[in-house]
C-alpha atoms as one frame of an Amber mdcrd trajectory, in Angstrom:
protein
 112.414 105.571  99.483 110.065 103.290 101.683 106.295 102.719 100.497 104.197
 100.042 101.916 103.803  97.023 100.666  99.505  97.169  99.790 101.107 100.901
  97.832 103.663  98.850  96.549 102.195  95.918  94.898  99.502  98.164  93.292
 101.900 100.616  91.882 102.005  99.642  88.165  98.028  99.742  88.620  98.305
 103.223  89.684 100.859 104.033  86.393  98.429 102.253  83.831  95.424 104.136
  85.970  97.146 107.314  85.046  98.198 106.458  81.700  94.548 106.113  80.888
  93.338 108.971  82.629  95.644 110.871  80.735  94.675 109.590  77.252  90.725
 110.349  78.153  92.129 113.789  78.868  93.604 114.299  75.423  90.012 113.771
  73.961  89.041 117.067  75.639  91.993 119.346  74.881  91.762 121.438  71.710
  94.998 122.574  71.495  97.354 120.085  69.681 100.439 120.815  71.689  98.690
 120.170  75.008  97.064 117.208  73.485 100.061 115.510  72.029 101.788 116.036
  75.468  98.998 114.512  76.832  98.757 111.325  74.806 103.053 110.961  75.372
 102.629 111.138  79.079  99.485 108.539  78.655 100.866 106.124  76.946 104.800
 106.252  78.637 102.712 105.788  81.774 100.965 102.901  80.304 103.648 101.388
  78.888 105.765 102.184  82.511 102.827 100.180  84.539 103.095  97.183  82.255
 106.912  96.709  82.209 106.674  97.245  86.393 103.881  94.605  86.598 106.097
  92.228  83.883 109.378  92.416  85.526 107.438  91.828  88.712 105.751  88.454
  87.476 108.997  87.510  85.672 110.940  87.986  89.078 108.579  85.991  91.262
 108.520  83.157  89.197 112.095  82.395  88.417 112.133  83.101  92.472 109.344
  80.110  93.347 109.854  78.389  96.356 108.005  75.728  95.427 108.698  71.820
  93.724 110.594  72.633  90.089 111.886  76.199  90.826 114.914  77.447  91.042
 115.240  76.301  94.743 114.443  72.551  93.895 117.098  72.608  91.591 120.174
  73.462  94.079 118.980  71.002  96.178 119.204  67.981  93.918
């Protein structure tokens, strides 16, 4: 599957976006299956968006182009 790069770079956004949507959603439901579905999918979307958007950041530093990264060092 293809998605843009501006969709692509803000996807964990959109996970931790829906993750909270989710979990203000759970305040309004009264019954306690519905609610505790609710609050699973919120926070497993949460928790989705931050491991995207730490891998990510992990990634793009050990894969600097720049003086003292990985690059630098093969060169040496």
């Amino acid at each position: 599957m293809w998605l843009s790069k501006p969709l692509y770079e803000a996807l964990p956004f959109y996970y931790m976006l829906a993750g909270v949507a989710l979990l203000a959603a759970a305040v309004y439901l009264d019954d306690g299956l519905w609610q505790g579905v609710t609050i699973t999918l919120g926070l497993a979307a949460l928790l989705a968006g931050l491991v995207v958007w730490l891998k990510r950041r992990d990634y793009r530093r050990r894969h600097a182009r720049g003086p003292g990264g990985p690059l630098d060092d093969e060169l040496r």
